[in-house]
Phi, psi and omega in degrees: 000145190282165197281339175305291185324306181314302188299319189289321211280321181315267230269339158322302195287311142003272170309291190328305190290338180273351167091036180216010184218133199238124170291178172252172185346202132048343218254149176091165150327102192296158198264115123333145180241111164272154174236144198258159138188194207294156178296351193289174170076043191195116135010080174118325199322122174297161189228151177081017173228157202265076178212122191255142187247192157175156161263130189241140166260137180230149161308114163333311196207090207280012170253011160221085210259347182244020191263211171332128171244145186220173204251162174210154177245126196254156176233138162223165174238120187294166169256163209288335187226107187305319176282350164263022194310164138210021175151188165242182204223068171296127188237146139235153182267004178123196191153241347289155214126312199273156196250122205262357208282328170259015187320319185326310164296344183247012176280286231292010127305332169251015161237077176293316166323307195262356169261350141327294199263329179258159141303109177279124187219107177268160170218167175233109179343158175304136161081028192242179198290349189243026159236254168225115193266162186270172172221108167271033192248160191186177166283143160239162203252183191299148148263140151261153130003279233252348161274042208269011202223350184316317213277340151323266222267015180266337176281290195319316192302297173303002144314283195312281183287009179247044162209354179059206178317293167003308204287292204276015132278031168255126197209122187327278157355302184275344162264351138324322192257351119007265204282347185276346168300295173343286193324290163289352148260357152254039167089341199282140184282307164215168189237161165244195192192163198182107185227148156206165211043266173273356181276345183265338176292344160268008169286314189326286180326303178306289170336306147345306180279314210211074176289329188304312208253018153255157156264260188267138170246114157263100181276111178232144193064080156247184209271123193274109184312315211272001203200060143278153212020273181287337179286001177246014119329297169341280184315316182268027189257316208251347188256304179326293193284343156273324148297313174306350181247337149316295171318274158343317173290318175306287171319318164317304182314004201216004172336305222280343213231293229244311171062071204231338196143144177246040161203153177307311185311307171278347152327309176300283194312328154301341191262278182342323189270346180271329210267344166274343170288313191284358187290308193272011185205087183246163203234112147004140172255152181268346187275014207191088194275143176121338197251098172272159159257078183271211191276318173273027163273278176343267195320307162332291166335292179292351229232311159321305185283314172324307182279040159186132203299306197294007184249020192281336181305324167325297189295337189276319185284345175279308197269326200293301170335293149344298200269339198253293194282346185058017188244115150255042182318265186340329212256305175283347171264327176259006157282338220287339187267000190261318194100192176302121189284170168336095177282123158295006183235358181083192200107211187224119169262123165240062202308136151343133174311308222276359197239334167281339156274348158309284189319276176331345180256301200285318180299346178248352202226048166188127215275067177287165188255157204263346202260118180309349175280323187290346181266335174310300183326296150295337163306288184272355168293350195247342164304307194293319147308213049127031199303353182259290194256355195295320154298319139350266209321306163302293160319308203309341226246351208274330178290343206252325161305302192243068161252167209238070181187142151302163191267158169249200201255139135323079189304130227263119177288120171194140192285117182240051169120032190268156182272339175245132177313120146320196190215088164241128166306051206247142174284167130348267183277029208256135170285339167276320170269062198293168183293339187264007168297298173295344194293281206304334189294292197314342193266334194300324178272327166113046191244201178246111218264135165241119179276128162247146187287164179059220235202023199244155185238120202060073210265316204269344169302311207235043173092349195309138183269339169301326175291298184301277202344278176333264176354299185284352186257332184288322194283309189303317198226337158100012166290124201249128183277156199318146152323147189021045153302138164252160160254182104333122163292143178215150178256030161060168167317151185285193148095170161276168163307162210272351153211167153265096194309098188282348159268026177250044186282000000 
């Protein structure tokens, strides 16, 4: 779409959401009518649970609302008990990417209450696998000397053609307006909503486009308005690297048992030294042909598991396997949900819907720089801070120098009128999220900040029992906790986190 159009179609939705602009008769996008029935044939579907699906058709391109459509998939769990009904209850778990449709099952078992009183309603983002999906996988060439960048820009390139037209509408915005589609196709006058990490930055959106038809909101961990996608390497780079070293301290304590190193300094160097074997030695996955365990499967690993205490025995036991055995079973079963990583040697890459839609968001809705010296630059000044994650964070970003669309504008997160404060949540230490992130969300929306203490991500997702309290008491009664509450870092329920979440990379 020419860039005027965007902006004019941008700053319409905007007012329109804000009460300050009436559409005329007829204008907008006609409402899709869902028809509910089972769940088979959907991605992920759970067995043994009292949940019902549909495919909803929504506009491609909402600045052409009658042209193309394309599908998204909705799931609800009626509440258990109808006379306390009080709405429906939309969720995502982060990402961008994650496919939200069955989230449900596995949170509303520790929310009887609230599955008592909402209509539970998981969806699955625009480009994600149970709507109309994008595809980035394709052959990519060789790194070379005189290439260093062929495997970046041939997966950008390949975006494009397994995903079409499609790709440059994926977009926060447009799956903001997604839900208002939900919305209005299950009747409802306003929805409430429960997101976290990235899911608080479409929360964000959404509150913003359409203050009117939400009521309650919880953002927990969230995403700093002011510093998506790329201005927020910086921030995590450095929150990363600060957990991350906490993790490491941990793993020491246990030298005498484990034989990893009895100081962070020589830990590092274990880590360091399995993760160059594996670059020069990667291990076949046998369940998944096509697939290896190099040195950034590792990095992957630690730089996922680090942001939640109860999963850090996951990163110890992954490195004891390595060190001991030179075997990465363990390393390839909790990578197994990220997909393949980037091959440097070329070949045919087929990354996980959730890493293509990743891409497609973040790689579309931000003004990256084209020239790949500029991510070297910065690699290493945040390497030279940051010597366990700081280059990553930056290269990872590199597929995004050559994308084959203009970015599309960001809608600058503002309270325009909501009837209810959210409720946002942020750890301390949260390595994904940083803390001043949630600082600035809660004051741009006019909410209320629940500080949690340590490091943990998405705390009220993942069990923290002070956080679900809060959580459960603001969506039941509309009670918001004192000004400057803290929870306890806790280590929550066992088991893993409840996605795999990409910004907590």
């Amino acid at each position: 779409m020419p860039r005027v159009r965007r902006w004019v179609a941008l700053a319409l939705g905007v007012l329109a959401g804000a009460g300050l602009v009436t559409a005329p008769a007829g204008a907008g996008p006609a409402t899709a009518t869902i028809s509910w029935g089972d769940c088979a044939g959907f991605v992920g579907a759970p067995a043994g649970v009292a949940i019902e699906c549909a495919r909803l058709s929504v506009p491609r391109d909402y600045a052409r609302p009658w042209a193309e459509r394309i599908g998204i998939a909705v799931s609800r769990i009626r509440a258990t008990d109808p006379a306390r009904r009080r709405g429906v209850l939309l969720t995502n778990p982060g990402g961008p990417g994650a496919d939200g449709t069955f989230t449900w099952t596995t949170l509303w078992p520790g929310f009887p209450e609230l599955a008592a009183s909402y209509d539970l309603i998981g969806f699955a983002p625009r480009g994600t696998v149970n709507g109309t999906p994008i595809d980035c996988g394709g052959p990519v060439g060789p790194r070379t000397p005189d290439r260093p960048y062929t495997p970046e820009r041939d997966l950008a390139a390949n975006c494009a053609v397994g995903s079409g037209a499609l790709l440059r509408h994926i977009s926060t915005e447009n799956t903001a307006r997604d839900m208002d589609q939900i919305r209005r196709a299950l009747g409802e006058r306003r929805i409430n909503y429960w997101g976290a990490s990235y899911g608080t930055y479409l929360g964000g959106v959404y509150a913003t486009l359409f203050p009117r038809t939400l009521d309650r909101a919880v953002l927990d961990s969230a995403i700093h308005p002011d510093r998506v996608w790329r201005p927020s390497r910086f921030t995590q780079a450095e929150a990363k690297e600060l957990r991350t070293n906490e993790m490491f301290d941990d793993i020491v304590s246990r030298h005498a048992t484990n034989g990893l190193g009895g100081t962070r300094s020589e830990l590092l160097a274990t880590w360091t030294r399995l993760r160059k074997w594996l670059r020069d030695n990667p291990i076949a996955d046998p369940k998944q042909p096509g697939r290896f365990a190099t040195g950034d499967t590792l990095f992957s690993a630690t730089g996922f598991y680090v942001s939640y205490r109860r999963t850090w025995g996951v990163v110890e036991r992954v490195l004891v396997e390595l060190n001991r055995d030179r075997t990465g079973n363990l390393l390839l079963e909790a990578t197994r949900p990220f997909g393949a990583e980037l091959p440097s040697g070329g070949g045919e890459h087929r990354p996980v819907n959730l890493t293509s839609v990743f891409l497609a968001v973040t790689c579309g809705e931000d003004r990256w720089p084209r020239d790949p010296a500029v991510y070297e630059r910065d690699a290493a000044e945040l390497e030279r801070r940051f010597p366990i994650n700081g280059r990553y964070f930056m290269l990872a970003d590199l597929p995004c120098a050559f994308w084959p669309h203009r970015s599309s504008p960001q809608v600058r997160i503002a309270d325009r009128g909501l009837a209810t404060a959210p409720l946002v949540l942020q750890s301390h230490r949260d390595p994904a999220t940083p803390y001043q992130g949630g600082v600035v969300m809660a004051g741009r929306l006019h909410g209320r900040l629940l500080s949690v203490a340590g490091g943990e991500h998405g705390p009220s997702m993942n069990g923290n029992p002070c956080a679900v309290a809060a959580v459960t008491g603001y969506l039941l009664d509309g009670r918001l906790p004192p000004a400057g509450a803290e929870c306890a870092e806790t280590a929550a329920a066992p088991g893993l986190p409840l996605s795999p979440d990409r910004t907590a990379r």
